[in-house]
BAVOPA-678541 format. One record per residue (C-alpha): residue number from 1; residue in three letters; x, y, z. Coordinates in nm, 2 decimals, padded with zeros to 4 digits. Example, Ala and Ser with C-alpha at 12.3 -4.5 7.8 and 13.67 -1.06 7.14 Angstrom:
<nodes>
{num 1&residu ALA&xx 01.23&yy -00.45&zz 00.78}
{num 2&residu SER&xx 01.37&yy -00.11&zz 00.71}
</nodes>
This chain:
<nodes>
{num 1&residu UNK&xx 00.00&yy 00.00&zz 00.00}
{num 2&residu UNK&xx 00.25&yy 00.25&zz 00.08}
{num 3&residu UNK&xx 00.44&yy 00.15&zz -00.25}
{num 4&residu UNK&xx 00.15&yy 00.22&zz -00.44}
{num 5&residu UNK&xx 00.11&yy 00.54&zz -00.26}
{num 6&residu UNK&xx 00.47&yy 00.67&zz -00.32}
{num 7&residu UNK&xx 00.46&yy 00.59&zz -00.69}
{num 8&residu UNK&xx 00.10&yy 00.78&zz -00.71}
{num 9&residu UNK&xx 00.26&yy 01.05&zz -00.52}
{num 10&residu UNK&xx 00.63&yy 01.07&zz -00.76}
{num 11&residu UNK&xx 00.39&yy 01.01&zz -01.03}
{num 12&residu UNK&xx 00.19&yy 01.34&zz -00.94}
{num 13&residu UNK&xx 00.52&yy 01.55&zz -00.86}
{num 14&residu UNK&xx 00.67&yy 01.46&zz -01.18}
{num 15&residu UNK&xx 00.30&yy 01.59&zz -01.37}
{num 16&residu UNK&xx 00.33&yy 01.88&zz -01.16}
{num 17&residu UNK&xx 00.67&yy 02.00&zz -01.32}
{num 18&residu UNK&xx 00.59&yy 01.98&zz -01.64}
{num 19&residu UNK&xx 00.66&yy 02.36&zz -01.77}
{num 20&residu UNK&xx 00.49&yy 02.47&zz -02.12}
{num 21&residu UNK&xx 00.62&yy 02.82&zz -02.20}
{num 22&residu UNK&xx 00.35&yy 03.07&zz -02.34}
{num 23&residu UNK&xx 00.37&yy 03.37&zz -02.55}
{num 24&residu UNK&xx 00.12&yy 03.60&zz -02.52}
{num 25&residu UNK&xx -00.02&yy 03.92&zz -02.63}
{num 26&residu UNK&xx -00.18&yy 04.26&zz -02.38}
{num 27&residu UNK&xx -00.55&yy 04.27&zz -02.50}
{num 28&residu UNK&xx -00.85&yy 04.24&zz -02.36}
{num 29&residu UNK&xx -00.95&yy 03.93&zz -02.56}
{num 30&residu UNK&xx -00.65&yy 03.76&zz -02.48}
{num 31&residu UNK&xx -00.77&yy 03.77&zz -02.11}
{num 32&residu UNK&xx -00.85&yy 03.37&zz -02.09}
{num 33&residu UNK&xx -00.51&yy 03.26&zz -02.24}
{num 34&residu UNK&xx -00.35&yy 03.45&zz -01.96}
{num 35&residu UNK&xx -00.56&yy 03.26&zz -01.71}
{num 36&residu UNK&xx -00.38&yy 02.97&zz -01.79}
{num 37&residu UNK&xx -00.12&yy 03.00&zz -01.58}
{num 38&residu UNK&xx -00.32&yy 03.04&zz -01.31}
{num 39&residu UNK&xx -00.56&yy 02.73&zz -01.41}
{num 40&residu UNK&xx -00.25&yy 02.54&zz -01.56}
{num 41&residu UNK&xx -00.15&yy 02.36&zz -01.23}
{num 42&residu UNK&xx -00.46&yy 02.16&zz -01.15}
{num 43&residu UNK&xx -00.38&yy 02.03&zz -01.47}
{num 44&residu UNK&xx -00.04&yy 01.96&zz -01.40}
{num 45&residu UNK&xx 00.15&yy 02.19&zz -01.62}
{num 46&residu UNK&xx 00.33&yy 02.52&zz -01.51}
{num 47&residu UNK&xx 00.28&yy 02.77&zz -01.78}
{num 48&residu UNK&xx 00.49&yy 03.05&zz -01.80}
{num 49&residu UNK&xx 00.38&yy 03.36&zz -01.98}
{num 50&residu UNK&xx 00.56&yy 03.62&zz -02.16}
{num 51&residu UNK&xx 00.39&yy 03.89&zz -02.35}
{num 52&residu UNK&xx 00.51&yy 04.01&zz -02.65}
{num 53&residu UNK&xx 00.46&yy 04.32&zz -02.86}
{num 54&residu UNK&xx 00.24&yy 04.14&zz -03.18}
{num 55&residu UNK&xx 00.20&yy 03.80&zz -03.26}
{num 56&residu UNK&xx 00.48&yy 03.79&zz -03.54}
{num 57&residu UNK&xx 00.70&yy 03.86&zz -03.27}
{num 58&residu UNK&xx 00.66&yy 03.55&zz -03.13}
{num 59&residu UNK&xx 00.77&yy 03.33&zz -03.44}
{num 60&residu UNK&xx 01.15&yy 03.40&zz -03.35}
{num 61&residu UNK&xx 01.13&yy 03.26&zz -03.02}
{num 62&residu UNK&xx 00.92&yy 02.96&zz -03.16}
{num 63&residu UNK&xx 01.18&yy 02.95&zz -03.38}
{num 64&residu UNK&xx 01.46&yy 02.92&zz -03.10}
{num 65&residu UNK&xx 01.27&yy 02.68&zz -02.93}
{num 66&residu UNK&xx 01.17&yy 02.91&zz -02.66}
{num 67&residu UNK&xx 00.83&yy 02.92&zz -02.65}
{num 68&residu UNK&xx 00.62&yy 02.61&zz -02.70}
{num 69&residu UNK&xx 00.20&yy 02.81&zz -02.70}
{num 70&residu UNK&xx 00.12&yy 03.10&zz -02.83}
{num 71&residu UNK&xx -00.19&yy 03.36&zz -02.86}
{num 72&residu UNK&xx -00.20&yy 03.53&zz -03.17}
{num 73&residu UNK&xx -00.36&yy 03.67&zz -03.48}
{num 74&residu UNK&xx -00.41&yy 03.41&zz -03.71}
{num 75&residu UNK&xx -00.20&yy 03.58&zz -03.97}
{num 76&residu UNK&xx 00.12&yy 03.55&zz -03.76}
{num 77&residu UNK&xx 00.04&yy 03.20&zz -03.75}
{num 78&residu UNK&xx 00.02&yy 03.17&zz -04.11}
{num 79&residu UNK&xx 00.30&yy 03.38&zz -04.16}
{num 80&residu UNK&xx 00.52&yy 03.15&zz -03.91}
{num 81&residu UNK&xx 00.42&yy 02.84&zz -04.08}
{num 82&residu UNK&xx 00.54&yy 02.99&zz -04.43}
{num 83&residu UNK&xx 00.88&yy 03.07&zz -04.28}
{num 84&residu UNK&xx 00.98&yy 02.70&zz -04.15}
{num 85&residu UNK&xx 00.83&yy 02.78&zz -03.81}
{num 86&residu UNK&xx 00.71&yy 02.38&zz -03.65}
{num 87&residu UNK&xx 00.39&yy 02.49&zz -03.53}
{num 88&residu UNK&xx 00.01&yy 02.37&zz -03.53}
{num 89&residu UNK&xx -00.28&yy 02.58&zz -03.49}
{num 90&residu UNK&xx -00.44&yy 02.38&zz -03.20}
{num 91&residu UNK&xx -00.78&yy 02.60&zz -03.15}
{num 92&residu UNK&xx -00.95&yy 02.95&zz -03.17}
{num 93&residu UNK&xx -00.99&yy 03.14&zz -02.84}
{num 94&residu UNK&xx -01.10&yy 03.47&zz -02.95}
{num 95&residu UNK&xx -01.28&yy 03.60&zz -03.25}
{num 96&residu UNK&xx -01.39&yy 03.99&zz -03.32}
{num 97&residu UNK&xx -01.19&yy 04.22&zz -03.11}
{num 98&residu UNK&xx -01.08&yy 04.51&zz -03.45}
{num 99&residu UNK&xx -01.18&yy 04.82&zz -03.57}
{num 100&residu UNK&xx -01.10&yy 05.09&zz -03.77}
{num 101&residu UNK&xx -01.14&yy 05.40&zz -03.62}
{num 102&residu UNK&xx -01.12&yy 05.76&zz -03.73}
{num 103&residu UNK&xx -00.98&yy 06.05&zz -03.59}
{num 104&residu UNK&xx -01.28&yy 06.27&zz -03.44}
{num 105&residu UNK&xx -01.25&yy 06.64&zz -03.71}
{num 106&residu UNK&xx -01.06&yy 06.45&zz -03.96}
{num 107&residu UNK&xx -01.34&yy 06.47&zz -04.18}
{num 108&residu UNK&xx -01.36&yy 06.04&zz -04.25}
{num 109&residu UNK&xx -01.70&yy 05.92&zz -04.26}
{num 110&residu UNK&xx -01.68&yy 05.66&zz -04.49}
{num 111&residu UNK&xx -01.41&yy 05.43&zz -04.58}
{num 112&residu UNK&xx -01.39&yy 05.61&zz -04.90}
{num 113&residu UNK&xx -01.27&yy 05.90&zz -04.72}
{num 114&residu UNK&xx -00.97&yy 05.74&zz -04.63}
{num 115&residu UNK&xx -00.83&yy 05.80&zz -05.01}
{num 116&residu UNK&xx -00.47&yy 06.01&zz -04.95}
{num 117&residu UNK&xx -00.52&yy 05.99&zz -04.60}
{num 118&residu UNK&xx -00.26&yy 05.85&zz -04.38}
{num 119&residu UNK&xx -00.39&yy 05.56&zz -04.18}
{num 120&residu UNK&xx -00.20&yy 05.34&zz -03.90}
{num 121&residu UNK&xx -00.19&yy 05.02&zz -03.85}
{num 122&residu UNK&xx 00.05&yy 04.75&zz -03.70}
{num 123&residu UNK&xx 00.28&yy 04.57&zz -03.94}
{num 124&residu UNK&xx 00.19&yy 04.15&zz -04.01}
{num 125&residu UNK&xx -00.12&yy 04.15&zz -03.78}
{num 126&residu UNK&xx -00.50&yy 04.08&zz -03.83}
{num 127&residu UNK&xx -00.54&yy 04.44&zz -03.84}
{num 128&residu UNK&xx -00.36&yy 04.51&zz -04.13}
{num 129&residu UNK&xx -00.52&yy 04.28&zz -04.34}
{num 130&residu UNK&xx -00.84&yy 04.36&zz -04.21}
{num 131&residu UNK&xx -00.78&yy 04.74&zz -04.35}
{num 132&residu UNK&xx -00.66&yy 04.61&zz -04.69}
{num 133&residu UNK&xx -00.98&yy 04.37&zz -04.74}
{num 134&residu UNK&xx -01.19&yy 04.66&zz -04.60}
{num 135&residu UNK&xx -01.02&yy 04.91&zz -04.84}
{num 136&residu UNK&xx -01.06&yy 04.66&zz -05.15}
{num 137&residu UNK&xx -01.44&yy 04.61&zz -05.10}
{num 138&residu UNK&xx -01.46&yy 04.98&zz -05.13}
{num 139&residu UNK&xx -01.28&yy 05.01&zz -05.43}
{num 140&residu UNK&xx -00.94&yy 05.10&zz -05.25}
{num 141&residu UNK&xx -00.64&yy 04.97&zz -05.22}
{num 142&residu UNK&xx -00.33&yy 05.04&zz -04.98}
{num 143&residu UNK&xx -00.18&yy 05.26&zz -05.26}
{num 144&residu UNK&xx -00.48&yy 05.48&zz -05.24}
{num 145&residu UNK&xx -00.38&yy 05.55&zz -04.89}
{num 146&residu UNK&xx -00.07&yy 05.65&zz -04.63}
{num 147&residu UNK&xx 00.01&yy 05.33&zz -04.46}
{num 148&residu UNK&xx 00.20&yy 05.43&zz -04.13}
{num 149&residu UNK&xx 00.31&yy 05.12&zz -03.93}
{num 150&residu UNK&xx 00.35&yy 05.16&zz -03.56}
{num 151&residu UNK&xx 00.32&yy 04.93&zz -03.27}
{num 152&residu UNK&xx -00.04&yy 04.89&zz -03.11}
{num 153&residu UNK&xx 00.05&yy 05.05&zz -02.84}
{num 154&residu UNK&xx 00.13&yy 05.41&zz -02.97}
{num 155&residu UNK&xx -00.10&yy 05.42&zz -03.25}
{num 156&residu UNK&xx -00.34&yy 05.55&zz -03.05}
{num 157&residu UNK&xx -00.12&yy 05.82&zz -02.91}
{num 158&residu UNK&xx -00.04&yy 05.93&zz -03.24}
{num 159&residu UNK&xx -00.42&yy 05.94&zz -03.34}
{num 160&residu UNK&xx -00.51&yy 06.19&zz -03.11}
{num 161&residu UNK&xx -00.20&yy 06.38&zz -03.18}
{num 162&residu UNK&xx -00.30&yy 06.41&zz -03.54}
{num 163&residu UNK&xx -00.01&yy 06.27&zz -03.67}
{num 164&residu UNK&xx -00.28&yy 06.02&zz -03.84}
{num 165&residu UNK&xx -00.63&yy 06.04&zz -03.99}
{num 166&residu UNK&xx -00.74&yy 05.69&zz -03.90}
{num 167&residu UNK&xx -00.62&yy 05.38&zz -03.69}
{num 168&residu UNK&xx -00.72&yy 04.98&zz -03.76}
{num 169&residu UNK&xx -00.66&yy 04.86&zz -03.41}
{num 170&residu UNK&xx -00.74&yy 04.62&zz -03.18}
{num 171&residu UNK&xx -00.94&yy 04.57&zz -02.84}
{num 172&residu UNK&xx -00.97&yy 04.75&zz -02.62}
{num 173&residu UNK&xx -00.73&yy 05.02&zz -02.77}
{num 174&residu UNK&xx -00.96&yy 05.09&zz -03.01}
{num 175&residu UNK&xx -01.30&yy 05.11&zz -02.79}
{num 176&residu UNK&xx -01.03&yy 05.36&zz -02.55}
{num 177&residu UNK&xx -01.00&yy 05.59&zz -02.82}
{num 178&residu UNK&xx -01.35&yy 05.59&zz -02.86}
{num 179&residu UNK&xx -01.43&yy 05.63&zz -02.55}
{num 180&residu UNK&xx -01.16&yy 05.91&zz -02.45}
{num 181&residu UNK&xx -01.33&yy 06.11&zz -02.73}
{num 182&residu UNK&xx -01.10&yy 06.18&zz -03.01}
{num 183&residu UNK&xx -01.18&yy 05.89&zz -03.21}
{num 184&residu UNK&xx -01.50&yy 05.79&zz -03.39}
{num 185&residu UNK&xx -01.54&yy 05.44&zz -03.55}
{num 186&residu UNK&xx -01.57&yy 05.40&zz -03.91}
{num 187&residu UNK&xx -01.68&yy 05.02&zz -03.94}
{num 188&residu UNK&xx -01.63&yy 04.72&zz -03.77}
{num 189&residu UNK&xx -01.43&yy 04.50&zz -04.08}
{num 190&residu UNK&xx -01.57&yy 04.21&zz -04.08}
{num 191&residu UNK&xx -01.79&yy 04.21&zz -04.35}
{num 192&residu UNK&xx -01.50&yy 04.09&zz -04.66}
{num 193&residu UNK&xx -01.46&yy 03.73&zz -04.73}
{num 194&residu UNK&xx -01.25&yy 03.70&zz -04.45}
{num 195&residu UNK&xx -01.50&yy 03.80&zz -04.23}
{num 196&residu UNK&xx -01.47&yy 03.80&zz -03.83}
{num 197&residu UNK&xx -01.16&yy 03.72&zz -03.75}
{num 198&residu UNK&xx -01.06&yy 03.44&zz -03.51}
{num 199&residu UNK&xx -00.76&yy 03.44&zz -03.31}
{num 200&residu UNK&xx -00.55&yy 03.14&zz -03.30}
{num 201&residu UNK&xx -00.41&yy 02.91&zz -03.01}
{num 202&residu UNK&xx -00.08&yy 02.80&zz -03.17}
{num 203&residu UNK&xx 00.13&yy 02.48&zz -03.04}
{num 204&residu UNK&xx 00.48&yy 02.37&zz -03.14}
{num 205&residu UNK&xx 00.46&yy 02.05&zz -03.33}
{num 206&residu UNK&xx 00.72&yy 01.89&zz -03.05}
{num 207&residu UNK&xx 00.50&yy 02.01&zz -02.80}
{num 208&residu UNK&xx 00.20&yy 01.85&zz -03.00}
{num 209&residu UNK&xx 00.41&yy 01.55&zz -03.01}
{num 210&residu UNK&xx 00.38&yy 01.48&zz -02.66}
{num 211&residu UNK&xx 00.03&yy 01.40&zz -02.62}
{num 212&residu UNK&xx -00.02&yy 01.35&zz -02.22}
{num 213&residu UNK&xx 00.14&yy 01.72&zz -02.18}
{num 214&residu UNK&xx -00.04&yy 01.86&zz -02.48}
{num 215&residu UNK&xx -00.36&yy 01.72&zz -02.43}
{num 216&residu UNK&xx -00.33&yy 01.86&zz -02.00}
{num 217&residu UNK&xx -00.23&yy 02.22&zz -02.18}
{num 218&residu UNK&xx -00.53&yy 02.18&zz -02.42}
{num 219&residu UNK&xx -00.77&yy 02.09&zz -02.05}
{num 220&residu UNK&xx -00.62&yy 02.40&zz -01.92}
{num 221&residu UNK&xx -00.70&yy 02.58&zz -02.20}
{num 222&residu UNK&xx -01.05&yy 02.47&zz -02.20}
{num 223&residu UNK&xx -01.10&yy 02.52&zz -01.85}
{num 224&residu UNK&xx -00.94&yy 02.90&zz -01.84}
{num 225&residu UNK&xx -01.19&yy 02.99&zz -02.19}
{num 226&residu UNK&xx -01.49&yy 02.84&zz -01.96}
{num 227&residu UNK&xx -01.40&yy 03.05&zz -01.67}
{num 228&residu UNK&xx -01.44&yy 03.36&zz -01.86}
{num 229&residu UNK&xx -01.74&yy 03.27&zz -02.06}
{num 230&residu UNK&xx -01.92&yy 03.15&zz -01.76}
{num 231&residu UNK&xx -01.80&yy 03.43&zz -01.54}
{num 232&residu UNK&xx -01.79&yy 03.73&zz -01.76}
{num 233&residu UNK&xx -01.74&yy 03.96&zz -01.38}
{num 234&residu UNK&xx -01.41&yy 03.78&zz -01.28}
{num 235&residu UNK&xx -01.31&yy 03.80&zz -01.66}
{num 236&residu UNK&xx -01.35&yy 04.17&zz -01.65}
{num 237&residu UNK&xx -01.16&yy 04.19&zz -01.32}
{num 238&residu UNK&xx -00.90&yy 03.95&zz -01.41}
{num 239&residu UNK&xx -00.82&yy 04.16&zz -01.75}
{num 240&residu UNK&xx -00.85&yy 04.50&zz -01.53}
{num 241&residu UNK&xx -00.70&yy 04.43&zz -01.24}
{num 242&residu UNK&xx -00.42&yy 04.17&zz -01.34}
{num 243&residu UNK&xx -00.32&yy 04.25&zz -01.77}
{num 244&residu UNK&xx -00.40&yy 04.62&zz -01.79}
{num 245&residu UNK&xx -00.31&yy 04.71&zz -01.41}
{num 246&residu UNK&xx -00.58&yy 04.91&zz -01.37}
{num 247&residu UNK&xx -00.54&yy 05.11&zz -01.66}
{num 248&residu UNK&xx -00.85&yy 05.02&zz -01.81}
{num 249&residu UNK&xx -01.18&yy 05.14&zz -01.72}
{num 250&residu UNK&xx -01.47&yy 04.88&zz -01.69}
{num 251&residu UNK&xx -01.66&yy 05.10&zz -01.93}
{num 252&residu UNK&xx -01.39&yy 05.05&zz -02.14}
{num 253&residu UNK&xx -01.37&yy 04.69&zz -02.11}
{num 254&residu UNK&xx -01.70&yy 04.65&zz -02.17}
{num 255&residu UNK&xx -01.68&yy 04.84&zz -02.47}
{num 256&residu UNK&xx -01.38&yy 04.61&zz -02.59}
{num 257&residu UNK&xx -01.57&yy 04.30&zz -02.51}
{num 258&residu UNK&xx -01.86&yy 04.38&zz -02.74}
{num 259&residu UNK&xx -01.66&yy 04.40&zz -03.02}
{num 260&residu UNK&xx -01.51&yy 04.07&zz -02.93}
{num 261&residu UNK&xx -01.57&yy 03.75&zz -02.74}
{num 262&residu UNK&xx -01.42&yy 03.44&zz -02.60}
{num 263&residu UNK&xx -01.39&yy 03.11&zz -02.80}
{num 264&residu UNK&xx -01.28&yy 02.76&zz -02.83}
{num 265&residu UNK&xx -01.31&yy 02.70&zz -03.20}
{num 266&residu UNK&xx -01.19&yy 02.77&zz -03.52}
{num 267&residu UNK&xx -01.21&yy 02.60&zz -03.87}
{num 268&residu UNK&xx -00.97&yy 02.52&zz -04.15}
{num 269&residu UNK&xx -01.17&yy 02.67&zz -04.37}
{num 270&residu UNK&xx -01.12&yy 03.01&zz -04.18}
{num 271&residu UNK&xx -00.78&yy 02.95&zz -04.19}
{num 272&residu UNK&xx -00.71&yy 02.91&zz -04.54}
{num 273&residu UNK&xx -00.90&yy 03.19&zz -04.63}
{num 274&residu UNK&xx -00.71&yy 03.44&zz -04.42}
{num 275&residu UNK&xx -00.38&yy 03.24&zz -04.57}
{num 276&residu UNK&xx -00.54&yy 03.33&zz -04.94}
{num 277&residu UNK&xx -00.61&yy 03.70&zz -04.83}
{num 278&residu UNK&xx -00.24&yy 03.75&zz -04.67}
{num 279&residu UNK&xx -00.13&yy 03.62&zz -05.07}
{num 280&residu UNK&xx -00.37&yy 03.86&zz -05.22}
{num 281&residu UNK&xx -00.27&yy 04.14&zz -05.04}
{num 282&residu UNK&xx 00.09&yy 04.11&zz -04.97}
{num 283&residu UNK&xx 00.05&yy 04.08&zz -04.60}
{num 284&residu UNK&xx 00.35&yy 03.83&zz -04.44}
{num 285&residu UNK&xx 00.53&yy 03.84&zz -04.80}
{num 286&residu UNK&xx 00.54&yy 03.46&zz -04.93}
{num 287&residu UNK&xx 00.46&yy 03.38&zz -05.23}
{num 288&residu UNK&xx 00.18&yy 03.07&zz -05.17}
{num 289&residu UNK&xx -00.03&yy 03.00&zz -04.89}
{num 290&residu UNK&xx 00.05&yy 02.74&zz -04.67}
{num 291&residu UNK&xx -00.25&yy 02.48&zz -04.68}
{num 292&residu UNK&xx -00.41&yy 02.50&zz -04.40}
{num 293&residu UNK&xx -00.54&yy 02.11&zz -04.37}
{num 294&residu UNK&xx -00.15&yy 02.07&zz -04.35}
{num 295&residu UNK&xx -00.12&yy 02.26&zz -03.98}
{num 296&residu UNK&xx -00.48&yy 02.29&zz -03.87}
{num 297&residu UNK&xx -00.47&yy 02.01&zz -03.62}
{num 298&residu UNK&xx -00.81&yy 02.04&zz -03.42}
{num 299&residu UNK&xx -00.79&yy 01.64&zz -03.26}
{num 300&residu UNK&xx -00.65&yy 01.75&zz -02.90}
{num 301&residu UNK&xx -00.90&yy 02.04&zz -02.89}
{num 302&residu UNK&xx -01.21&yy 01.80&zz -02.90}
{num 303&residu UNK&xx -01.04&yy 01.55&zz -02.69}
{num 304&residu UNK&xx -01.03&yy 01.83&zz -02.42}
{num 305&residu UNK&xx -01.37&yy 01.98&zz -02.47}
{num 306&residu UNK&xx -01.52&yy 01.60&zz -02.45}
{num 307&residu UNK&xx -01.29&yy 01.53&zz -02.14}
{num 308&residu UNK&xx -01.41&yy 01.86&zz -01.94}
{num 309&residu UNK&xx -01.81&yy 01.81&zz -02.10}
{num 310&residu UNK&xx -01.78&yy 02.12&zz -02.29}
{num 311&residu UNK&xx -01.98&yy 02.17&zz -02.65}
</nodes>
């Protein structure tokens, strides 16, 4: 008996040091993949987080073999895959969550408007492509307008400086803006063939490999989405209070969060058409894209949901 004991109790100690190492993005829709880490050790994985800038700045580190999960846009996942980068898109866990958003007096009503104006953006993400689709069902393309690429984080500063006529941005950036008063949105994008976009849970293919720590990261990934979904007051705390510091009002988070919500899902279909649209446009710069049946691996996701009874 107390044989069987110690080996239950080495083989729980040995479970509970299992490390997976995340990278992560700061916005309000990435909330639940930051919850991980606190969820991760009933499952018996530590998770370590480390936020990152945008999601294409994650590939290098994938890359290096530093970082074995990530939370992106789904075009840095695309874009990592083209480059060489041994990765999996393993689930969805936000969708929504961008906007394009005018300066308030800049005289951009329409997206017409935008024609010779300069317009921000960050460089590789969702929101980039999302502008170009956007300008191309309006009879625009990116040559028709002043493409500025700054980081998310200051292209709001430089919108209400006037340095820039318009912003496509993320949440809840883009609900601040908004909300502070010198920005007005123009449309929500999502009505091009791409349509809303879905963020994408992105494994390493060795981490994949290892299916008793990949399937208890997967759990923990289920069990952190459910959290928020089911408890949309601790989500809003836990973004306020623990990712943005208190620098985010709960106005403002619930302005981000209806422009965006909490998923599990995503399809291979979605994928592919985002890969398509990052050809067509010129967004990630490689020549074909990737096939998406070829990386979209979806198996540990429903052996998770089915595992913790979610639908």
């Amino acid at each position: 008996m107390r044989v069987t004991l110690l080996l239950l109790f080495l083989s729980f100690a040995s479970r509970a040091e299992d490390t997976v190492r995340l990278g992560n993005l700061k916005f309000a829709h990435y909330g639940a993949v930051s919850h991980m880490k606190d969820v991760c050790p009933k499952h018996g994985i530590r998770l370590e987080e480390r936020m990152f800038a945008k999601g294409l700045d994650i590939v290098p580190g994938i890359l290096a073999g530093e970082i074995d999960l990530a939370a992106s846009a789904l075009d840095a996942a695309i874009a990592g895959r083209a480059a060489g980068a041994p990765v999996f898109v393993v689930a969805g866990f936000a969708k929504g969550g961008a906007r394009i958003v005018a300066r308030k007096g800049a005289g951009v009503s329409k997206v017409e408007d935008l024609k010779g104006r300069k317009v921000g953006t960050a460089r590789g993400g969702a929101q980039e492509l999302l502008l170009y689709a956007e300008l191309d069902k309006h009879g625009l393309s990116a040559k028709d307008i002043q493409v500025v690429f700054l980081q998310y984080a200051d292209l709001n500063g430089a919108l209400q400086q006037s340095q820039l006529d318009a912003i496509s941005q993320s949440e809840p950036q883009s609900s601040q803006a908004i909300r502070q008063g010198y920005g007005v949105e123009l449309v929500k994008p999502y009505d091009t063939p791409m349509g809303e976009p879905v963020r994408a849970l992105v494994m390493t293919e060795k981490l994949h490999a290892n299916h008793d720590v990949a399937l208890r990261t997967m759990e923990c990934f289920v069990d952190a989405t459910r959290e928020f979904i089911d408890h949309p007051d601790s989500a809003e705390k836990y973004v306020r209070e623990q990712m943005f510091k208190g620098a985010l009002s709960s106005e403002e988070y619930k302005d981000a969060l209806g422009n965006a919500a909490f998923t599990y899902d995503i399809t291979q279909q979605h994928v592919q058409t985002t890969a398509d649209l990052m050809v067509k446009y010129g967004v990630g710069k490689f020549p074909k894209a990737p096939a998406a049946k070829d990386f979209v691996k979806l198996d540990l996701l429903a052996e998770a949901k089915k595992a913790l009874g979610v639908k």
